[in-house]
N, C-alpha and C positions, 0 to 999 in steps of 0.2 A: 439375550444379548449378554455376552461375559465381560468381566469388567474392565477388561483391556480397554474393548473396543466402546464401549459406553463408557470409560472417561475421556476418549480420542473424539467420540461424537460431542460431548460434550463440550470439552475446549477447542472444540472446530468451530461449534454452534457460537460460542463465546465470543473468539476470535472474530468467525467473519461478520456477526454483528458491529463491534467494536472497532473493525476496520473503517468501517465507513465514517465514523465521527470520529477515528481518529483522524484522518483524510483531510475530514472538513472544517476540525480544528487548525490545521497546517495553512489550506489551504483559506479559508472563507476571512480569515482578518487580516489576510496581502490583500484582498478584494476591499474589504470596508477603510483598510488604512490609505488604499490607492485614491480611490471615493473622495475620502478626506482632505487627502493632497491636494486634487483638484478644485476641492471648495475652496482651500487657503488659496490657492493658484488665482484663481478667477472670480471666486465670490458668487457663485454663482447655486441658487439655493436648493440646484436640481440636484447637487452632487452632494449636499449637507443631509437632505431628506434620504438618498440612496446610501448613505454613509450607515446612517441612525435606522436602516430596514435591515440591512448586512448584519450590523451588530447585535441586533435583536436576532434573528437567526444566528449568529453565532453561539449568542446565551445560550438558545437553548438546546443544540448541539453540545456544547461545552458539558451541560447539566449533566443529560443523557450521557453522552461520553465520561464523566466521570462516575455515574454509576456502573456503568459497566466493565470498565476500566477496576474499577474497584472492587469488582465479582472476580474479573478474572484475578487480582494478586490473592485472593482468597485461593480459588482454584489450581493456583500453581503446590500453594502449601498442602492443601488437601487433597488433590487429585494426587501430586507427582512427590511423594515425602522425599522418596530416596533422591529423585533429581537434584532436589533443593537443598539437602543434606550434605549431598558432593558437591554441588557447583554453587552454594548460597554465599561464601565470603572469594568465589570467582568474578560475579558477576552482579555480587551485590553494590558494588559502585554504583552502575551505569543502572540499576534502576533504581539507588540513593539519588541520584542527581538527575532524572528522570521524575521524581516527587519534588524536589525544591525547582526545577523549571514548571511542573505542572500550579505548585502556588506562587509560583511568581506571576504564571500567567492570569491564578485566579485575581491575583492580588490588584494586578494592572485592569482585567477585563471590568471589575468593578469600577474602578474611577475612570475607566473608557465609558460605561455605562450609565455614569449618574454622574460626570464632573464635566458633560457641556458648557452648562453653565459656570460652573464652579471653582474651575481652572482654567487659564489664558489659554487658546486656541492653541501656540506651539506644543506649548505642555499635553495639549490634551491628545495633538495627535502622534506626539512624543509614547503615551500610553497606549494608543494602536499600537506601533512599531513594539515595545515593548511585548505585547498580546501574541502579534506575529512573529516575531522570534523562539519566545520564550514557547511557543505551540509546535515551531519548527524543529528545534531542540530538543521539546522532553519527546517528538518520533525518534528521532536520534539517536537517543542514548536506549529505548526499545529495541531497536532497529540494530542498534551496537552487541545488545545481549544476543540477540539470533545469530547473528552474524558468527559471532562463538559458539553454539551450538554447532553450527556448520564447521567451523574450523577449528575447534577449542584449542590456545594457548594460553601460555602464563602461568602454569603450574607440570611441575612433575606427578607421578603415579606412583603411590606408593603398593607395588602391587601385592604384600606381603597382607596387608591392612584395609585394598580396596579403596583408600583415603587420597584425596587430592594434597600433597605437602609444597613446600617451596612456592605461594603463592603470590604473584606479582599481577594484580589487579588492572594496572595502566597496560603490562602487556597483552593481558586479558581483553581489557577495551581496542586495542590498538591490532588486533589481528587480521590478517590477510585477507580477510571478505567482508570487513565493516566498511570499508570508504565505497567500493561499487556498490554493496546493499542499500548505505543510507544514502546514495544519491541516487541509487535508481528507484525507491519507494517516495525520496521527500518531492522527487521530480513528478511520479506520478501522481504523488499528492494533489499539487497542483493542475496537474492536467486534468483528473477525476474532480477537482471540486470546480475547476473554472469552464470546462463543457456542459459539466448538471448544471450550471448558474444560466451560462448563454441559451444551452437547451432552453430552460425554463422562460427565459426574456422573449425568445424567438416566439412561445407558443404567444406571449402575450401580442407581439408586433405584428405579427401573422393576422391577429383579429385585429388590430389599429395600428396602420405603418405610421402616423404621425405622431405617437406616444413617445413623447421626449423622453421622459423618466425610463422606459425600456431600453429606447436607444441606446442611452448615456451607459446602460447597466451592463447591456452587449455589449457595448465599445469595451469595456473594461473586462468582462469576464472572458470574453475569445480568447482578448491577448493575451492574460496568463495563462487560459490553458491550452492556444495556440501555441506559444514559446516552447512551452513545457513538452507538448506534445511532439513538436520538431525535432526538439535538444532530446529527449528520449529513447531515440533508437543510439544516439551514441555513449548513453549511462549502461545501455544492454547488450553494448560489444564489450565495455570494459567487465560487465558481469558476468559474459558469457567466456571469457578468457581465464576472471576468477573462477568459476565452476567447473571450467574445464580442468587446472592444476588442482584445484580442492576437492573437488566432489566430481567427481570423472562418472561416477555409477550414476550421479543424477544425467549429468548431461546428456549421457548413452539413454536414460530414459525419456529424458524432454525430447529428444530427435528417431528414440524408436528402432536405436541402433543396436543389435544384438548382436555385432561381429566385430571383432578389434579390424580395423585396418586403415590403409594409405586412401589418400583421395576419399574420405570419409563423403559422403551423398549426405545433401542437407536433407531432409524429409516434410514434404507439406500435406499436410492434411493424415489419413490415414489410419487407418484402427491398428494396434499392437496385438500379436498374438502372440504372449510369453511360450504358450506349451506347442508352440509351432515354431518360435524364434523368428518371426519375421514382421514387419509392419504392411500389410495389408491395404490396397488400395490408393496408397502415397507415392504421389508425384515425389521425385529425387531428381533433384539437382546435383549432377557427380563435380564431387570437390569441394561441394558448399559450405559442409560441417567443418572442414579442415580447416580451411578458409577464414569461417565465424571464428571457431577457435583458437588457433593458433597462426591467425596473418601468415600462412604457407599451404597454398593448396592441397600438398604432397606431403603436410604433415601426418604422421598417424595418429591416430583419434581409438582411445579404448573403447570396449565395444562390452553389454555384459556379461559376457562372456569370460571378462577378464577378472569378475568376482564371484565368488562362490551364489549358487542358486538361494539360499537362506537370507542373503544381503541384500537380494535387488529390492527395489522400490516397486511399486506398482508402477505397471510400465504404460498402463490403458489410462487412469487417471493422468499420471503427470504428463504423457504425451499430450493427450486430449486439453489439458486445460493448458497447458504451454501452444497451443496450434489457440486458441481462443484468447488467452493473453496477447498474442502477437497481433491478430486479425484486429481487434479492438484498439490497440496501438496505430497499426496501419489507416484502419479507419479516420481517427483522430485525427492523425497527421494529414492523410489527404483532404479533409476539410477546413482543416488549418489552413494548409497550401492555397487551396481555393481561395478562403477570404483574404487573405494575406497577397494572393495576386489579385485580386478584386479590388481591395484597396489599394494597391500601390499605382494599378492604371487609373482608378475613379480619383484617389484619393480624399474618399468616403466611405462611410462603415456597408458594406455589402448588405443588400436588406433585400436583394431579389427573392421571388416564391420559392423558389427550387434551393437555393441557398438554405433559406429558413427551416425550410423540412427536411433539409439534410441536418441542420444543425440539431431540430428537434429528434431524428430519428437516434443521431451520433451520443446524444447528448449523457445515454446513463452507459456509455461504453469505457468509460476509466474507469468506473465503479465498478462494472465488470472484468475490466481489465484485472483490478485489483486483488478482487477474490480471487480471481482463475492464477495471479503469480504468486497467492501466498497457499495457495493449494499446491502449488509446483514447488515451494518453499520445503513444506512440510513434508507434503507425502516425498517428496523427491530425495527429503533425508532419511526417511525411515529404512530398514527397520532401527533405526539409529535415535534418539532423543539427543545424544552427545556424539556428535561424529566420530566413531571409531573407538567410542570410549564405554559410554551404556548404551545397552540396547533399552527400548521404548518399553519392552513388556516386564524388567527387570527393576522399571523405574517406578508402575503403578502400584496406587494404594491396595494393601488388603483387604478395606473396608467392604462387605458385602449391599447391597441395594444400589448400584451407582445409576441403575436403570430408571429409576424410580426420578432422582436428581436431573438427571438427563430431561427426563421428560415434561418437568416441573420448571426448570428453565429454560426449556426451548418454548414452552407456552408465554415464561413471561418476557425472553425477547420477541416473542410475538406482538404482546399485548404493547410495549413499549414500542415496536415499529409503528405499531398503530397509533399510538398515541403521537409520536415524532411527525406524521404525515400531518394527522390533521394539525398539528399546531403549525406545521409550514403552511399549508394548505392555507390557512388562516392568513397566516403571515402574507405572503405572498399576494393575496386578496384584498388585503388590505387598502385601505386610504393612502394615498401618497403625494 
């Protein structure tokens, strides 16, 4: 393995660990602070107990997530010198302000945790909201850095020097793919962390439909990631309109499209065959891509054909996991749907069998969503690190052994997935 591609395996491994508790940090304190609401609402002590289990899951998500979180800003220095070299005082706002939302949220998650007693109820659930914001936020300004990588502005090229000059930081944050990016991640946030919540409630109801405590916990985790899940396909029109004017070569590879043209064919499903130029076994919908893209059937849509052969992205990954992003969405939403018409005729939380094991079955599908759209993130800009600016193999360390790194931290995000389960596992089993 050269060390390209073992520092790339490596901040893959990193990344998609790290997703998931970022996710769950976004989302799981809208859950516990919701909990709470309804205690001060009604008094009622099923909603104080489900409050004080959420939070406790939260911690230790938070924990784990700031470990890891804290490998990768290591990683970024050490794996990627030159990246960080060129774009460190571009893009180093957003993840300066990215660290004081991350203690702020420490700062509150603590007196959410140990100031029940200690601070007046408003107050204390004043410090959720605080917890849930400040976790929404520091994705955000993450979310803000990428977003730039995909589009970089806010600096000139001094191309004589290789040196980024004229630096304007807020334009840097402020560029043309941050507002669809961070609403279409903080949105799935929510969808991925309130599906695994109800997943998890359902398996329990499933064994005892008159377990109040579950009840109450599905009522609450559907609907955020019911919501989320509805509102979702429309955060992914506005991203697939930015991707089309920004990053034209990803979008030709999320749909499989290797021919510039009019009435561009949406593509479902399908294997890509780069050194054939065609996508392979895929239903097309003629006009669909134009359509997604550019609200005009009859728009033309580039194709990659329209960038030199050295540029494309992998076109088998990012189609494949863009056809599995979408499905997992789709999925979501049609069970949304379901409960969401269930309840409005019953006017009751949906707890039929067939329901519950759809929810159970649905339930790790935005976590998989997630990976599958930050693998279409990435690979889908390569060979690029800086869109149009460095390439990815010009940005890595010289450091020789990164194989060795590689291998020594994918064992201990291993060892820490495992540790993360059974402590839920625990959790979850719990006394309530």
């Amino acid at each position: 393995m050269d060390n390209l591609l073992a520092a790339r395996a490596q901040m893959g491994v990193a990344l998609g660990f790290h997703i998931v508790f970022a996710a769950a940090g976004i989302g799981l304190p809208l859950l516990m602070v919701i909990a709470e609401w309804r205690w001060l609402a009604t008094k009622r002590e099923i909603y104080l107990t489900l409050a004080k289990r959420w939070a406790k899951g939260a911690a230790i998500l938070f924990a784990v997530g700031a470990v890891s979180g804290t490998v990768l800003s290591f990683e970024l220095g050490l794996l990627w010198p030159t990246f960080m070299g060129y774009s460190g005082a571009i893009i180093g706002m957003p993840f300066s302000l990215e660290g004081f939302a991350f203690f702020t949220e420490a700062i509150f998650l603590g007196i959410y945790l140990y100031g029940w007693t200690r601070v007046p109820p408003l107050a204390h659930w004043l410090a959720g909201v605080a917890v849930a914001f400040s976790g929404m936020i520091s994705g955000v300004f993450v979310v803000v850095a990428n977003a730039w990588m995909n589009c970089p502005r806010g600096f000139e090229m001094d191309v004589t020097h290789g040196t980024a000059i004229n630096i304007d930081p807020v334009a840097a944050m402020l560029n043309p793919m941050a507002l669809s990016q961070c609403l279409h991640m903080t949105i799935a946030a929510y969808a991925a962390t309130g599906f695994l919540a109800a997943g998890v409630h359902a398996f329990f109801l499933l064994r005892d439909r008159k377990d109040e405590f579950h009840r109450k916990a599905l009522g609450i985790a559907l609907s955020v990631g019911g919501i989320a899940a509805i509102l979702q396909p429309l955060s992914g029109d506005m991203s697939a309109q930015a991707v089309a004017k920004y990053q034209p070569a990803k979008l030709a590879a999320m749909e499989g499209l290797f021919k510039t043209q009019t009435r561009a064919p949406l593509c479902i499903g399908g294997i890509p065959d780069a050194d054939a130029r065609e996508t392979k076994y895929g239903i097309e919908i003629p006009g669909g891509l134009s359509l997604l893209a550019y609200h005009d059937v009859n728009a033309e849509v580039k194709g990659l054909d329209a960038f030199p052969r050295e540029h494309w992205p992998n076109t088998r990954i990012v189609h494949i996991a863009f056809q599995i992003m979408v499905a997992m969405g789709m999925a979501m939403m049609l069970v949304a749907a379901w409960g969401g018409i269930a309840f409005w005729r019953r006017r009751a939380l949906p707890d039929g069998t067939w329901f519950l094991r759809a929810l159970l079955i649905v339930a790790p599908a935005g976590m998989i969503a997630l990976e599958a759209g930050w693998l279409v993130t990435e690979f889908g800009r390569q060979p690029w690190i800086i869109q149009g600016v460095m390439l990815t193999k010009d940005a890595v360390t010289p450091m020789p052994g990164l194989t060795v790194t590689f291998l020594f931290f994918t064992g201990l995000y291993l060892v820490l997935s495992g540790a993360v389960v059974w402590l839920m596992v625990r959790q979850f089993r719990g006394e309530h």
